[in-house]
C-alpha positions as CSV (number, residue, x, y, z in Angstrom):
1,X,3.7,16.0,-13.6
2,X,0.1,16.0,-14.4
3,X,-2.3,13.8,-12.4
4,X,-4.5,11.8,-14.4
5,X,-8.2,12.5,-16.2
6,X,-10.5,14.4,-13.8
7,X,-13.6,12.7,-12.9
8,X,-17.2,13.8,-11.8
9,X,-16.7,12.9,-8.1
10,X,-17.2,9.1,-7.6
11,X,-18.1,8.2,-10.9
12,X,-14.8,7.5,-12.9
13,X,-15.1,4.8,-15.8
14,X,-14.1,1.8,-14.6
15,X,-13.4,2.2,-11.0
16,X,-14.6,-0.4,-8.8
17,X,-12.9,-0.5,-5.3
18,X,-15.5,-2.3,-3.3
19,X,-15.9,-5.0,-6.4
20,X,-16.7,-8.9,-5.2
21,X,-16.4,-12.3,-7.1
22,X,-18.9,-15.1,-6.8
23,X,-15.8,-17.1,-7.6
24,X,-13.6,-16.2,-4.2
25,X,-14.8,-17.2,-0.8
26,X,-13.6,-14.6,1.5
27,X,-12.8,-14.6,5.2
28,X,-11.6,-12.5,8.3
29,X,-8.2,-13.6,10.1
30,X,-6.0,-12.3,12.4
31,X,-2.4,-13.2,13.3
32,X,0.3,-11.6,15.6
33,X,3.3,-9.8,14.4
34,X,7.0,-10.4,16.5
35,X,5.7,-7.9,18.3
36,X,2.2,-9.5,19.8
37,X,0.4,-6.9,17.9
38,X,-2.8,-8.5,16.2
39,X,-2.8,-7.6,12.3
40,X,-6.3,-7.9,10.7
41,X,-6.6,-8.9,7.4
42,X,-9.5,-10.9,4.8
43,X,-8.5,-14.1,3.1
44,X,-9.4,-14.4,-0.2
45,X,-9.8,-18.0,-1.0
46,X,-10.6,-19.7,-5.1
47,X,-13.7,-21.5,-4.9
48,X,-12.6,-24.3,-6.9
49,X,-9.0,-24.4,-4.8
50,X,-8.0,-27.9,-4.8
51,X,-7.3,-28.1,-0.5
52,X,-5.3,-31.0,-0.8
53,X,-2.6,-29.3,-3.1
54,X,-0.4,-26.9,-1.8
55,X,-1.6,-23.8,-4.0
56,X,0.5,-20.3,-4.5
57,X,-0.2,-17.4,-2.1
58,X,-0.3,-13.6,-2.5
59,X,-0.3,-11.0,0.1
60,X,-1.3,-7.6,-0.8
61,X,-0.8,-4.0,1.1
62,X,-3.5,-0.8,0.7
63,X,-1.9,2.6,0.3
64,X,-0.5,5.1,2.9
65,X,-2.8,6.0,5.2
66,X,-5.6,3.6,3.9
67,X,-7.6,0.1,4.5
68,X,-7.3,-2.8,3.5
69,X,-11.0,-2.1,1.8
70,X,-8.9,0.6,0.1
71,X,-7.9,-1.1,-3.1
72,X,-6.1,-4.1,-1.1
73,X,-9.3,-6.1,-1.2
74,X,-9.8,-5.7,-5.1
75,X,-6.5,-6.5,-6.0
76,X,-6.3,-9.9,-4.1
77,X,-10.0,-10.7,-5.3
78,X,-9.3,-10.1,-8.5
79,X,-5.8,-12.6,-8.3
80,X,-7.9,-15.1,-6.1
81,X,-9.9,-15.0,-9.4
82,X,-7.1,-16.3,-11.0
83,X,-5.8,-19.1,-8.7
84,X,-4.2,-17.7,-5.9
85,X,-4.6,-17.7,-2.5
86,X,-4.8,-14.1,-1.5
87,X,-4.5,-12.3,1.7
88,X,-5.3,-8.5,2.6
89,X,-4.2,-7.1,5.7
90,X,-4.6,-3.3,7.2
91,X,-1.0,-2.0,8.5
92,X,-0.8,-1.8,11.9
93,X,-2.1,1.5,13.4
94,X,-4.6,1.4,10.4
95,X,-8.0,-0.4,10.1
96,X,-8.7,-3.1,12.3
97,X,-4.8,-3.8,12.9
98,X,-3.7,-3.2,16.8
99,X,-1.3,-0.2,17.5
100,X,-1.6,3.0,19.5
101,X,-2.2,5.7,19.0
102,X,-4.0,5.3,16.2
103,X,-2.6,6.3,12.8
104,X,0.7,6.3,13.9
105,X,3.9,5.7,11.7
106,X,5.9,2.9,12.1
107,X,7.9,2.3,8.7
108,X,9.8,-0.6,10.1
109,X,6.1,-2.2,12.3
110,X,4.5,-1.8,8.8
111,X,7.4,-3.8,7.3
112,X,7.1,-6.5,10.2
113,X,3.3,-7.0,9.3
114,X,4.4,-7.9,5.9
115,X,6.7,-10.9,7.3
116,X,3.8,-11.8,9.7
117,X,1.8,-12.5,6.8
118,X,4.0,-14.5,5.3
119,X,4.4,-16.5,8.9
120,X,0.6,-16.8,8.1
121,X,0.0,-17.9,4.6
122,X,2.7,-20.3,5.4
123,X,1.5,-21.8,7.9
124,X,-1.6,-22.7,6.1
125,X,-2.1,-26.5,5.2
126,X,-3.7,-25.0,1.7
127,X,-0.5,-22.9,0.7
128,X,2.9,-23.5,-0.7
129,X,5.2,-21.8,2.2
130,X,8.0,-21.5,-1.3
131,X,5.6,-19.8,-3.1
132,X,4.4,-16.8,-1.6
133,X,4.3,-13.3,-3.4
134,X,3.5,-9.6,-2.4
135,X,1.9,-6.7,-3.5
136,X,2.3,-3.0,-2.3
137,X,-0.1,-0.4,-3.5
138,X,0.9,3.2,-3.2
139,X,2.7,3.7,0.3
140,X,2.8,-0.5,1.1
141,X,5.1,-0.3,-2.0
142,X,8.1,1.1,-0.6
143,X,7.0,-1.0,2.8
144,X,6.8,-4.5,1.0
145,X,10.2,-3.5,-0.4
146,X,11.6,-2.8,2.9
147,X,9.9,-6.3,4.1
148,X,11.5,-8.4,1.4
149,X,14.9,-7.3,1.6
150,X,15.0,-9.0,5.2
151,X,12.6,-11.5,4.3
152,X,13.4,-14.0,1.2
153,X,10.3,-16.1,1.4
154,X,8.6,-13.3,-0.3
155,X,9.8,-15.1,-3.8
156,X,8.2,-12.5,-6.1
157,X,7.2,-8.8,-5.4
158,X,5.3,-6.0,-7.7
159,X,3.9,-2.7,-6.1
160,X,1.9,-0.6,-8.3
161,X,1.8,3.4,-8.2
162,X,4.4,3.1,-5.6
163,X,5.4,6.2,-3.3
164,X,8.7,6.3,-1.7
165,X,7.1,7.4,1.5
166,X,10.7,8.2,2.6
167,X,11.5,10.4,-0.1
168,X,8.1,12.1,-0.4
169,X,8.4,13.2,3.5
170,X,12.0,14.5,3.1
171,X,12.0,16.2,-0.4
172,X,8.1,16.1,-1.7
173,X,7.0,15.2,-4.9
174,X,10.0,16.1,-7.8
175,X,12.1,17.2,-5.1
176,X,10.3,20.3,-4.5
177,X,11.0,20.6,-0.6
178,X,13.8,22.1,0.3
179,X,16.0,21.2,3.7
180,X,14.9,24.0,5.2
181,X,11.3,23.7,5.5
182,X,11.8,20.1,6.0
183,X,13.7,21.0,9.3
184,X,10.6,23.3,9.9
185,X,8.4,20.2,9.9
186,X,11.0,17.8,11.8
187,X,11.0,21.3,14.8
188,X,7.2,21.5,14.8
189,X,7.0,18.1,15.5
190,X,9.2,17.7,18.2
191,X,7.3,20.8,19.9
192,X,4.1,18.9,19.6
193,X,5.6,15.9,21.5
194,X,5.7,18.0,24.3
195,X,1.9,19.3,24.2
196,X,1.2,15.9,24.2
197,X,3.4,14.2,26.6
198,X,1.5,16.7,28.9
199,X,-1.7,15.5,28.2
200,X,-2.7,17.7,24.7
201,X,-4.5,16.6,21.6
202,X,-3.2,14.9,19.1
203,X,-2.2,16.6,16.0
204,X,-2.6,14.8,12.6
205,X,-1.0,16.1,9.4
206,X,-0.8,15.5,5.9
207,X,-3.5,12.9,4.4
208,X,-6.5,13.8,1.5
209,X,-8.2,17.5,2.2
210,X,-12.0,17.3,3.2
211,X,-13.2,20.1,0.9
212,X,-12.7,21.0,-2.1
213,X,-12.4,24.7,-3.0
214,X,-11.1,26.3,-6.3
215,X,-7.2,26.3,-5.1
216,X,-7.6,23.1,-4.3
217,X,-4.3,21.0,-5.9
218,X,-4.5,18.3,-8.6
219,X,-3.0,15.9,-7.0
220,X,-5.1,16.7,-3.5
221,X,-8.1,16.5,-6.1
222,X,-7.2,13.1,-7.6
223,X,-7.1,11.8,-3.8
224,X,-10.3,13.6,-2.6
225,X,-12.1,11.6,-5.5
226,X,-11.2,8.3,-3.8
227,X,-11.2,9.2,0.1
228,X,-13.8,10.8,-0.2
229,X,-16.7,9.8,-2.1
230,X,-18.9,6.8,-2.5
231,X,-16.0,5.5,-5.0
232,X,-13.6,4.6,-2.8
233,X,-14.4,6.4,0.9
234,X,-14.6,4.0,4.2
235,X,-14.9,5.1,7.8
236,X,-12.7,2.3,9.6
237,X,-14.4,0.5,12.2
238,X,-14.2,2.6,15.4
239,X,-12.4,5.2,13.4
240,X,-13.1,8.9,12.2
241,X,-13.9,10.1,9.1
242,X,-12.0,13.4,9.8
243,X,-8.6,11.4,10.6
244,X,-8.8,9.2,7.8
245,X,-5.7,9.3,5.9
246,X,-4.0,11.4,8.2
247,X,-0.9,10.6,10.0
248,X,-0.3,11.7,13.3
249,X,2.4,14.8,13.2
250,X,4.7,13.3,15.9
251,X,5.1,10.1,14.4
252,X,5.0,10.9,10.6
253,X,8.7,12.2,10.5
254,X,9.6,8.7,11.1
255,X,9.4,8.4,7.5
256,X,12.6,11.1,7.8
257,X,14.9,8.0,8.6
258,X,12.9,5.7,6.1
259,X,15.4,4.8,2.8
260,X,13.7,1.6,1.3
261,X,15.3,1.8,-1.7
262,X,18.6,1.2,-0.1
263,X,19.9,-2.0,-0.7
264,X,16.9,-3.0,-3.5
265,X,19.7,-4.4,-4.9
266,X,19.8,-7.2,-2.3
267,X,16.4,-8.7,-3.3
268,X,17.6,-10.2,-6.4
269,X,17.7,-12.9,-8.0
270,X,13.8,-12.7,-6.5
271,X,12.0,-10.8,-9.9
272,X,10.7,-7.7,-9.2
273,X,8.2,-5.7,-11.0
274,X,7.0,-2.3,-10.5
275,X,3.8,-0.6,-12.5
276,X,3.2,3.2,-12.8
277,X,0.4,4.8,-15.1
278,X,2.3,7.4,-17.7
279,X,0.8,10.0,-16.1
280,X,1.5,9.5,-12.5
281,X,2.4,12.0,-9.6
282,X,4.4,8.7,-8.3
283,X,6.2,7.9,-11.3
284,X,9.6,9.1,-10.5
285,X,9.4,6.6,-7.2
286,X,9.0,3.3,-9.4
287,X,11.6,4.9,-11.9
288,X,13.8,5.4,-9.3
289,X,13.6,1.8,-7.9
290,X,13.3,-0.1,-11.0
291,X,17.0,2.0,-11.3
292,X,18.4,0.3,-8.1
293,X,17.0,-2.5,-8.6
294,X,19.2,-5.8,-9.9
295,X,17.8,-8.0,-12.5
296,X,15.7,-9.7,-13.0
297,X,13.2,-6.6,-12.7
298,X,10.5,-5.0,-15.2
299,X,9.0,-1.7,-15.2
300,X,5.5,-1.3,-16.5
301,X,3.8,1.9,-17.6
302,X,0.4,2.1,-18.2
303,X,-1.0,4.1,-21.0
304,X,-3.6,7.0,-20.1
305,X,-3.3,6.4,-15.9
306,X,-2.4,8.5,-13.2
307,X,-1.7,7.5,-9.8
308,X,-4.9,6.9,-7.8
309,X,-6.5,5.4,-11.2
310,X,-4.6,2.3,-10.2
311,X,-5.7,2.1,-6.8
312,X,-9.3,0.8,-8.4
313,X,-9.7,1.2,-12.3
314,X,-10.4,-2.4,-13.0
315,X,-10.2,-1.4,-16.9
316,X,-6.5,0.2,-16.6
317,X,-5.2,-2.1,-14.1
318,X,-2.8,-4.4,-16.0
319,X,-4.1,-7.8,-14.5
320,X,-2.9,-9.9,-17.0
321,X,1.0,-8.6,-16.2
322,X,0.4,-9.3,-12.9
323,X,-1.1,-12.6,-13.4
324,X,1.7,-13.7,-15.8
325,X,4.5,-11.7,-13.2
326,X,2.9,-14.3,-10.4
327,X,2.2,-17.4,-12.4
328,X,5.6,-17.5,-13.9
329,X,7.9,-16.7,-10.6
330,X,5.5,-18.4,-8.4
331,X,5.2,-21.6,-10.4
């Protein structure tokens, strides 16, 4: 499937990752997952909140391999805008979330951060504990669905240009990796535990290329225009550029075992919605779990958008179905 409109690096209409609202007050917080780990995340807070009420709340995941200042911040800015409490957090091993080594993957620790920000936002004298949603943006997608079918104070959950990261590591994008070379990958990983059990370097895989060149992929090139240019690119704090986005090899085949979809079925009568752009890489992951998924549930494809576009074109993102999603089962 076709990615979406090319842009001149950086400078796509409408993209705006790293936009702020003089209406939101925003904050740092941290807060422990069950497993004493400290998750960072921003709290994005409606100036004119009423703090005596108990208000709605809104937790909100960056893609695979991202930030929180990777799309997660503009999406819960742009709902603070609109009422709710909102809350941003990087995935542990990610960002400025605890977890060695870095950039490790943990499908079932990324799930656990989503439950540890609901612990959180419900704990706070501001928020309605029986009214807290979630959002998962590319990879935190399939983890917010893995979250909230253990987890049913999550009350109403969209993810928007959701991957599968489960079925992308074991059968690629339209199913185009066969068992055998996934067995390749699953063999060189297990080799490199050794080299570095004994000391070696780490090995990363995966993740957005560095350079472009004229065999450079569509899809690679639709990610290299975020990760890494002004539009969307961040060096996390104490971090490298060069492992940005990449997972380490060893760990990464953890998302081998990792079947999110399994049991969507589960998380109703909780609404679910799930947003794709028309001309998505991703789409066949939403399709598949708007499929699964038991009512009530809504699938909503935007016209004209591919897969990253979402991450941070404020002019495609469909903020009124999200606000109407949120205000309706969050009410």
């Amino acid at each position: 499937m076709a990615a979406g409109p090319q842009p001149a690096h950086g400078k796509l209409s409408g993209a705006d990752n790293f936009y702020q609202s003089d209406k939101v007050a925003v904050r740092k917080v941290t807060f422990k997952n069950q497993y004493r780990m400290a998750v960072a995340g921003n709290l994005f807070v409606p100036k004119n909140l009423d703090r005596s009420k108990k208000n709605p709340a809104i937790l909100v995941g960056h893609p695979m391999g991202a930030v929180k200042e990777q799309s997660a911040n503009l999406y819960a800015t742009k709902m603070a805008e609109q009422g709710f409490v909102a809350l941003s957090l990087d995935l542990p091993f990610w960002g400025e979330s605890e977890g060695q080594p870095r950039n490790a993957v943990a499908p079932d620790i990324y799930a656990e951060a989503f439950s540890a920000a609901v612990d959180f936002l419900g704990t706070q004298a501001m928020v309605d504990r029986e009214r807290i949603g979630a959002i998962g943006v590319c990879g935190s997608g399939s983890f917010v669905i893995s979250a909230a079918k253990i987890d049913p104070r999550m009350k109403a959950i969209a993810t928007v240009s959701m991957y599968d990261m489960g079925a992308a590591n074991r059968d690629a994008l339209n199913h185009s990796q066969t068992l055998e070379q996934r067995k390749q990958i699953i063999a060189a990983a297990a080799e490199q535990r050794y080299v570095e059990f004994t000391g070696g370097a780490i090995q990363y895989t995966g993740g957005t290329v560095h350079e472009l060149t004229a065999d450079t992929h569509t899809i690679q090139r639709e990610f290299y225009d975020f990760y890494r240019t002004p539009r969307g690119e961040v060096t996390p704090k104490g971090g490298s550029a060069k492992t940005t986005t990449h997972p380490t090899l060893t760990s990464n085949v953890k998302f081998m075992n990792f079947y999110p979809f399994n049991d969507i079925e589960t998380i109703s009568p909780r609404p679910m919605l799930f947003i794709t752009g028309d001309q998505a890489h991703s789409k066949e992951f939403s399709e598949d779990a708007f499929k699964r998924a038991a009512e009530p549930k809504e699938l909503h494809i935007v016209p004209g958008a591919g897969h990253v576009d979402l991450y941070d074109r404020v002019n495609l993102i469909p903020w009124g179905k999200l606000t109407a999603f949120f205000g309706k089962h969050l009410a």
